[in-house]
C-alpha positions in Angstrom: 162.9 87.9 51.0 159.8 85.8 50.1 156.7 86.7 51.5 156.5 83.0 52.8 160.0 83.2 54.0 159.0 85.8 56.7 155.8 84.5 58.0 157.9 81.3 58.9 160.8 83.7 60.2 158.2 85.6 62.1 156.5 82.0 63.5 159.8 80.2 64.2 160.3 83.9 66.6 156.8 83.6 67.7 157.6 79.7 68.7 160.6 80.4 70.2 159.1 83.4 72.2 156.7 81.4 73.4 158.9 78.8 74.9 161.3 81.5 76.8 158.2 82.9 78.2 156.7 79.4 79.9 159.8 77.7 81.0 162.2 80.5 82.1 159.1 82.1 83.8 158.6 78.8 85.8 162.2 78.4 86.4 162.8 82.2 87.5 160.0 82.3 90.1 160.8 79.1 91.2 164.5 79.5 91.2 164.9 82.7 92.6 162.3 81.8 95.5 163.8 78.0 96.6 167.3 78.8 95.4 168.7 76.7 92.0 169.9 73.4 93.6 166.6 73.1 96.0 164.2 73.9 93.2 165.7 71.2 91.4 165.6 68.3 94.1 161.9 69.2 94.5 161.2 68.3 91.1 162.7 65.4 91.0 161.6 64.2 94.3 157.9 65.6 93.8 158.0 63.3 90.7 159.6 60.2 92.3 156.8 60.4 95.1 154.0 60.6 92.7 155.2 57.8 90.5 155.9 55.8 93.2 153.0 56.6 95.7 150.0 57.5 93.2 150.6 56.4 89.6 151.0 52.8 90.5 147.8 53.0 93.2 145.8 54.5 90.3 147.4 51.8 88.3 146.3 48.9 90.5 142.2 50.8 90.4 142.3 50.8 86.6 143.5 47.2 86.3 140.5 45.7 88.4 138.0 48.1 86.7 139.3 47.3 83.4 139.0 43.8 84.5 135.3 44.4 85.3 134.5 46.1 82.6 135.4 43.7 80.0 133.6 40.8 82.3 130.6 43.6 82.0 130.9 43.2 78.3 131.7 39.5 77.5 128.7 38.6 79.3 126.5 41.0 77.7 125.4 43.0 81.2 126.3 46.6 79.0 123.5 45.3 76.5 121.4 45.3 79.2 121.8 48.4 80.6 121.9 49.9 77.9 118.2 48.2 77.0 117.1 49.3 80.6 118.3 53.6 80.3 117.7 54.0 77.0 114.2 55.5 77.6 116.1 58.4 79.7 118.2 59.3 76.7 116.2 61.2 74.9 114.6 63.5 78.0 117.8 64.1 79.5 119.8 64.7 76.2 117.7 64.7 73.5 119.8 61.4 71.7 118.9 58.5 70.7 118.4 55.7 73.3 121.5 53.8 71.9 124.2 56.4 73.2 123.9 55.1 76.4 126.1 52.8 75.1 128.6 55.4 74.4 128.3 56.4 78.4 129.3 53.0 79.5 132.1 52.3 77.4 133.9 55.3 78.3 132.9 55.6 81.8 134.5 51.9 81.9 137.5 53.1 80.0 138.2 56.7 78.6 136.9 59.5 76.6 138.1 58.5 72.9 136.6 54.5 73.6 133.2 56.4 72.2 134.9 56.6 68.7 135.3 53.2 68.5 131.4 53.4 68.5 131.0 55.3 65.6 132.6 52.8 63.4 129.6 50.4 63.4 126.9 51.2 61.4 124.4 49.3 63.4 124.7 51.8 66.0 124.8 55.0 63.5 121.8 54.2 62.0 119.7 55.4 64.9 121.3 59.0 64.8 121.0 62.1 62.8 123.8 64.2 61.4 123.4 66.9 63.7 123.6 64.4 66.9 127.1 62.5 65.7 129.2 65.4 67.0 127.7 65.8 70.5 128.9 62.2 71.0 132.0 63.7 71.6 130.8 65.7 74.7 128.9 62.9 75.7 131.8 60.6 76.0 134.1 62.7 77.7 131.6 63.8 80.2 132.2 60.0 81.7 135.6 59.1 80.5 137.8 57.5 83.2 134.3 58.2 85.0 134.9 54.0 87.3 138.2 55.1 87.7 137.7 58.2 89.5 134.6 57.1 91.5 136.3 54.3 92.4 139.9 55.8 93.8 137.8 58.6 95.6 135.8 56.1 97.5 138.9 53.7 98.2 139.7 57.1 99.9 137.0 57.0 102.2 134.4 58.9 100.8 131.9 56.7 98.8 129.1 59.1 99.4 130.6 62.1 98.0 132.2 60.1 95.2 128.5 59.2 94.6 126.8 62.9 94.9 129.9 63.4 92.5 128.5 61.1 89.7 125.4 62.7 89.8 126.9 66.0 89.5 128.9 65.1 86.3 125.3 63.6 84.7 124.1 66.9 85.3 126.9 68.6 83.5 126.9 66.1 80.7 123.3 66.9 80.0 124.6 71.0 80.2 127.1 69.9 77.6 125.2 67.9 75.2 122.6 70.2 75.3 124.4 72.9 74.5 126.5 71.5 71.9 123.2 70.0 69.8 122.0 73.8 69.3 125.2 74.5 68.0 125.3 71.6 65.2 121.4 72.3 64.4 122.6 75.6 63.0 126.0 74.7 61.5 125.5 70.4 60.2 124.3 70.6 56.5 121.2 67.9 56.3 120.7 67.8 60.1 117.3 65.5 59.3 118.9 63.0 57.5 120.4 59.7 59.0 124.0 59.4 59.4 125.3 56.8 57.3 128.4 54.5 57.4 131.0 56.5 55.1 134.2 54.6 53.7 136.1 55.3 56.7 133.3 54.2 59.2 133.5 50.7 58.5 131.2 47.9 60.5 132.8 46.4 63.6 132.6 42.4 63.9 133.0 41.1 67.2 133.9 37.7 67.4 131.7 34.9 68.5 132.2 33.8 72.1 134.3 30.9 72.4 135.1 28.1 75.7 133.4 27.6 78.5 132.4 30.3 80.9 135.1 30.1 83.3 137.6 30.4 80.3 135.5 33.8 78.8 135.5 35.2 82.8 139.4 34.6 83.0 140.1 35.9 79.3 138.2 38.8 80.1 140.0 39.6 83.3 143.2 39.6 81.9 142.4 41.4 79.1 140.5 43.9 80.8 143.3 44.0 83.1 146.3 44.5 80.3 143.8 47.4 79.7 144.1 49.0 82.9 147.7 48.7 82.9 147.7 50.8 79.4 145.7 53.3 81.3 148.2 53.7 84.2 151.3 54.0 82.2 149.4 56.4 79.7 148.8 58.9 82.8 152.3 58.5 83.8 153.7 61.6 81.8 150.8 63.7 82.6 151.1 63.2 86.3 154.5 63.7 86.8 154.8 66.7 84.2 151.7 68.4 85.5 151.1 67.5 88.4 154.8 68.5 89.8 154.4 71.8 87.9 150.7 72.6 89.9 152.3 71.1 93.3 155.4 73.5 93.3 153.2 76.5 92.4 150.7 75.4 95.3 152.2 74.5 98.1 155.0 76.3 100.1 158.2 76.1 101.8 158.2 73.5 104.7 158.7 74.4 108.2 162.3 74.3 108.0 162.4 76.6 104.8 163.5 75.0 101.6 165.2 71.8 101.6 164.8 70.2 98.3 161.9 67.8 99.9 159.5 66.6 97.6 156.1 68.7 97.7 157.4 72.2 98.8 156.8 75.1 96.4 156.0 79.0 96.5 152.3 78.7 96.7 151.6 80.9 93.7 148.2 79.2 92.9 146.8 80.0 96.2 147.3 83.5 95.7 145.8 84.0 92.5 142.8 81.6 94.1 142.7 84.3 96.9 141.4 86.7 94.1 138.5 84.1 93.1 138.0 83.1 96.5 134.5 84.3 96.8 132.8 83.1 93.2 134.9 79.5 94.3 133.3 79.7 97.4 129.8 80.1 96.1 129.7 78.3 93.2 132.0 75.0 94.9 132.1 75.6 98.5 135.5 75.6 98.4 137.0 76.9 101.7 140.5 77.0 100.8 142.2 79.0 97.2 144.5 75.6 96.6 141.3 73.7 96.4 141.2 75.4 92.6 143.9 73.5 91.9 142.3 70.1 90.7 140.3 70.8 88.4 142.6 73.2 86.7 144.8 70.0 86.5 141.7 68.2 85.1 141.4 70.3 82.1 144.5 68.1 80.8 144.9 65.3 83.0 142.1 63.7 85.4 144.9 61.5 86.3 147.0 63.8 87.2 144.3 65.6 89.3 143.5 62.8 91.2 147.3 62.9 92.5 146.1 66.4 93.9 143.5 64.8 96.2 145.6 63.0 98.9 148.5 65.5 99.6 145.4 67.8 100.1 143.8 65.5 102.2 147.0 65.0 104.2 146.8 68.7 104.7 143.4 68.8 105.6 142.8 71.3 102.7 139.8 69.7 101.4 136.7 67.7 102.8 133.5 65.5 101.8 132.3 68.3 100.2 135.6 69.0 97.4 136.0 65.4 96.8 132.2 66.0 95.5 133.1 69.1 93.2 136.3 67.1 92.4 134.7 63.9 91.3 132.3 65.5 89.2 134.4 68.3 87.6 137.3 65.5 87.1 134.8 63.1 85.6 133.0 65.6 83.3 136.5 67.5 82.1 138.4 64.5 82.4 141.0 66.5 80.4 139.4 67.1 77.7 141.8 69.7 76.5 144.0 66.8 75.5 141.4 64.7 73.6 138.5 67.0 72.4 140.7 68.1 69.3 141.6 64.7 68.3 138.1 63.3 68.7 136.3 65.7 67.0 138.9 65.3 64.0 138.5 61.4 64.0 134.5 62.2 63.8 135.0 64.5 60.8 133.9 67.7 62.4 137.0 70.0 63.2 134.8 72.6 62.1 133.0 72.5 65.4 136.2 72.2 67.8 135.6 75.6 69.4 132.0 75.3 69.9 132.6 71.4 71.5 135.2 72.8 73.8 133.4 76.1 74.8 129.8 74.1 75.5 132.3 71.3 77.7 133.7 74.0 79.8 130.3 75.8 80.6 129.1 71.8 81.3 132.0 71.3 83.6 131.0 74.2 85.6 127.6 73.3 85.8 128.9 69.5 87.0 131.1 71.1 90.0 127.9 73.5 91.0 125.3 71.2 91.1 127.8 68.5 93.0 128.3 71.1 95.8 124.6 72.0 96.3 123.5 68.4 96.1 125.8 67.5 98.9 124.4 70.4 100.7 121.2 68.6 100.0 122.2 65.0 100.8 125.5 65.2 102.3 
């Protein structure tokens, strides 16, 4: 047998290993705790319920801030701000002035809307080498960033969503900073200007056309078709993930297991029992299934934010989570799921493990400094 032959024999066991371990491992402790039949109904109704009572909620949210956001844009008010913070750029994360830009576009839309960015020279030419990369921490430290202010506050909490939003800038700076002392040392040629390669080609935006009042309504409804690719992009990681973490968080209801949606065998909170006291100092949390959301916002923000008003509901969280949750959601925003793919469409796979370890350190920092500032202002 080939040499080649049994490294793929040995992957192919490895693979299949793999898969026996994660699903019959779910299935077994779930199974054998809510019997087969009940386990089953839950998932499906758990699913059903979140589809039906979050996706489409989220949905509506990213429809009228898609809607505003491309209002924001047609009528140049993101030109603007971007010519009013880009003195703060280079104190807070030593970039140039013009990746504010990169902040707004993806806080208005999501993480990989900063690559879009990089395909116009006119907004390369005020970067180095080094600094190209740390746009991609940059971005995702805001991605979905209106969004998840925005459904937080339509919960009633507008001032934690807001202490939230500062939390995630402080994270982002964590990030960004230390991602550029990583590509100082490892980005050949880290003085010279990035230039516009072959695949970087200059993005032409079309003159504005009509009257106002046609540009306002194009915008909305473009904006808004934008938002709707948004909410049925979430859908698959809601209802995969978020069903998983809510059956291994919650428990049996008071009548034992019935099949209803939301029960579960409140695995997570036992394992959070363990890190109760650094989740307690660090977030404030005062419950273990608080842990919960931002564990689902390492792959999903969207499917996070389904966490928040069953917990709410159960009066497992308060001002101050929503807080932690807005900005670790915000700064994460499942990166997992992106970082890989961004940094490859940026040409710097070579730096993958340093982007993601520098994110998760900065994601910390953003749930930290969001629970002692609303200790401060809350």
């Amino acid at each position: 047998m080939k040499r080649g032959t049994r490294t793929n024999t040995k992957k192919e066991g490895l693979d299949l290993l793999f898969l026996l371990v994660t699903f019959g491992g779910f299935f077994l402790l779930t199974g054998v705790s809510m019997g087969v039949s009940q386990m089953f109904s839950t998932l499906m109704e758990t699913a059903y319920r979140l589809l039906i009572d979050t996706v489409f909620y989220i949905m509506a949210i990213a429809v009228l801030a898609g809607a505003f956001g491309k209002v924001a844009d047609e009528f140049g008010l993101i030109q603007k701000l971007n010519l009013i913070f880009s003195p703060l750029m280079r104190p807070l994360y030593n970039l140039p002035g013009s990746a504010f830009l990169g902040i707004i576009t993806t806080f208005l839309s999501d993480n990989p809307a900063i690559i879009s960015l990089t395909r116009n020279k006119e907004f390369l030419r005020y970067f180095k080498r080094h600094e190209i990369p740390c746009l991609c921490n940059l971005g995702t430290s805001f991605g979905m960033g209106l969004i998840v202010t925005t459904f937080m506050a339509s919960l009633g909490y507008g001032k934690a969503a807001g202490i939230g939003l500062l939390g995630a800038v402080v994270g982002s700076v964590v990030s960004v900073r230390l991602m550029l002392r990583h590509t100082k040392k490892l980005v050949s040629d880290d003085s010279r200007p990035m230039k516009e390669t072959d695949s970087m080609a200059e993005s032409k935006l079309a003159p504005n056309s009509g009257s106002r009042t046609e540009r306002m309504m194009r915008a909305c409804l473009e904006g808004g078709k934008y938002g709707v690719e948004i909410g049925l992009e979430i859908v698959p990681g809601v209802l995969i993930i978020c069903t998983v973490i809510m059956m291994l968080t919650f428990g049996p209801s008071e009548s034992g297991y019935t099949g209803a949606a939301f029960e579960g065998i409140a695995l997570i909170p036992r394992v959070g029992e363990l890190f109760a006291p650094v989740t307690r100092l660090l977030f404030g949390f005062t419950s273990s299934e608080s842990i919960a959301v931002p564990l689902t916002a390492l792959g999903s923000v969207g499917a996070s934010l389904s966490l928040v008003p069953k917990f709410l509901n159960e009066q497992i969280i308060g001002a101050n989570e929503i807080a932690v949750f807005t900005a670790m959601g915000m700064c994460w925003s499942g990166f997992l799921s992106t970082h890989v793919a961004m940094l490859d469409a940026l040409n710097f796979r070579q730096l993958i493990s340093k982007a993601i370890s520098s994110h998760l350190i900065g994601g910390i920092a953003a749930g930290v400094s969001a629970h002692y500032l609303y200790l401060l202002l809350g």
